[in-house]
C-alpha positions in Angstrom: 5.8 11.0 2.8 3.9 8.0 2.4 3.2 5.6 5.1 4.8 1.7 4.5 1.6 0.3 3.8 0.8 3.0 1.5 4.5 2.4 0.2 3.5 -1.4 -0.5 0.1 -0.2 -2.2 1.6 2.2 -4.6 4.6 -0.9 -5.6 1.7 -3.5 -6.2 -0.1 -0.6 -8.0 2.9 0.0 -10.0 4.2 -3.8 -10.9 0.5 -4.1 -12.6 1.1 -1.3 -15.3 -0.5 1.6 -12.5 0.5 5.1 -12.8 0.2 5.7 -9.2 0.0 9.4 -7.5 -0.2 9.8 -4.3 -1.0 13.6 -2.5 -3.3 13.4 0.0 -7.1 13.0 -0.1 -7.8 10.1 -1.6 -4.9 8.6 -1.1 -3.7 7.6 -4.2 -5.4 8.0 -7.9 -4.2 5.3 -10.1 -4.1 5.4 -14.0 -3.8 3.1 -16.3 -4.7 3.1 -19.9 -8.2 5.0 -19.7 -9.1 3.8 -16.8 -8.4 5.7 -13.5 -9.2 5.0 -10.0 -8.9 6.3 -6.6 -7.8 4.5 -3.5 -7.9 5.8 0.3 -5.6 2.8 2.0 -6.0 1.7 5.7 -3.2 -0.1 7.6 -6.3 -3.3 8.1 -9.5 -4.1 7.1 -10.4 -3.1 11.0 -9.8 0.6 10.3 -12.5 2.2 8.1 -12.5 5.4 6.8 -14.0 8.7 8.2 -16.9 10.1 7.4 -15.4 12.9 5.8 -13.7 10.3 3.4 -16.5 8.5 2.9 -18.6 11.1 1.5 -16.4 12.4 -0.9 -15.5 9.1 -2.4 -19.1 8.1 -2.7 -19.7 12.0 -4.2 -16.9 10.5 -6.6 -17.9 6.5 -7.1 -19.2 6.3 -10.6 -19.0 9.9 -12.1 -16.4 10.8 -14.6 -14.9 13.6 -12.8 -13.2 15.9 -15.1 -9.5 18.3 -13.7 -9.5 21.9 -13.4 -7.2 24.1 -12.3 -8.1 27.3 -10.2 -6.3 29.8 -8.9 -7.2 33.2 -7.0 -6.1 35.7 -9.8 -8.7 34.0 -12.5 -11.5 33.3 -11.0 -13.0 31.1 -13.9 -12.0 27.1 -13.2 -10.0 26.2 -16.3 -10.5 22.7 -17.4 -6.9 20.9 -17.5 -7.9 19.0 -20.9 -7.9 20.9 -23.9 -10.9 19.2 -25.4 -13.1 19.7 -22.6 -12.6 23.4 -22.5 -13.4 23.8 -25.5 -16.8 21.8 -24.9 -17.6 23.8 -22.6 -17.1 27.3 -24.3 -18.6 26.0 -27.1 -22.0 24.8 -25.1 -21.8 27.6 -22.4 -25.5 28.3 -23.5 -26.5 25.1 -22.9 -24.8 23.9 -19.6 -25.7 25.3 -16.7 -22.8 27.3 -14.7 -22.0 28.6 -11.2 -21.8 32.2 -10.6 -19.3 33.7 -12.8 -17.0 30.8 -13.5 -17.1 27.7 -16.0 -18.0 25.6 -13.1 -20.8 23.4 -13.8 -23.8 23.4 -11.4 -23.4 19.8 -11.0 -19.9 19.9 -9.3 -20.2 23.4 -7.4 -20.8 21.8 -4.3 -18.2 19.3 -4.2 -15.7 22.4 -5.5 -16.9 24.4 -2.9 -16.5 22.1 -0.2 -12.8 20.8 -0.8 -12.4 25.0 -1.0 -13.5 25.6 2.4 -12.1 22.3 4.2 -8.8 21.7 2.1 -8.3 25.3 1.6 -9.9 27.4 4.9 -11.8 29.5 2.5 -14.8 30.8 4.4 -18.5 30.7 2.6 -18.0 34.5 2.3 -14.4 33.9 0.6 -16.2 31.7 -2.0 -19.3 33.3 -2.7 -17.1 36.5 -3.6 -14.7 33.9 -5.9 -18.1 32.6 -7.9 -20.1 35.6 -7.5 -22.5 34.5 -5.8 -24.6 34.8 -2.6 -23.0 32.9 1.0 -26.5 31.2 1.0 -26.1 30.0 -2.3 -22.4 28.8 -1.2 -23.6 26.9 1.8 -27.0 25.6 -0.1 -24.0 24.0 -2.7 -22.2 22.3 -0.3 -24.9 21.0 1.9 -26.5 19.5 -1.1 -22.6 17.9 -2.3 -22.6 16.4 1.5 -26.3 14.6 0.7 -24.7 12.8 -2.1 
């Protein structure tokens, strides 16, 4: 349930020509035409975001993040767009992955991360998901935190 101020963002969003969804961290992800932002609201300029927020919207700010979809039953991250799983079975020689999954390198530790704090996974609960070592899980997610 959003807040009211969150309410008030998500109607401006939407008068402009937003799709606005709202679940969580970041607040809201906003779409409109090709272009798609995210948005973590405060009640006033006065209250800032944690630092927990911070770093995963600057790990975001400027990339081109692409969806996935994961469950427990298939380990392997399935890209949401069509187009983009086919990329990446058709380059899977030439893109570097994690463990045993179509995860590229690049966003393991950021995946890995929102694993263990959205989702309580331990290290050792996610290096048996990718197949790979718990030093190589917590080596991914310390570097996703330097970004």
């Amino acid at each position: 349930m959003p807040t009211a101020t969150e309410q008030a963002f998500a109607d401006k969003m939407v008068a402009e020509g937003w799709e606005v969804y709202h679940n969580g961290f970041p607040d809201f992800l906003c779409k409109k035409g090709d272009e798609v932002i995210l948005v973590e609201v405060k009640s006033s300029s006065k209250e800032i975001p944690r630092e927990s927020q911070y770093q995963i919207l600057r790990a975001l700010d400027g990339s081109t993040p692409t969806a996935f979809v994961w469950s427990p039953d298939v380990p392997n991250l399935r890209a949401v767009s069509e187009q983009h799983q086919r990329k990446i079975l058709e380059n899977e020689g030439s893109i570097e992955l994690f463990g045993n999954s179509t995860l590229p390198v690049a966003l393991a530790g950021l995946v890995c991360e929102v694993l263990h704090k959205k989702d309580g996974k331990t290290y050792q609960e996610i290096a048996g998901i990718f197949g790979v070592s718990y030093e190589t899980i917590r080596r991914e997610i310390l570097k996703a935190k330097q970004v």
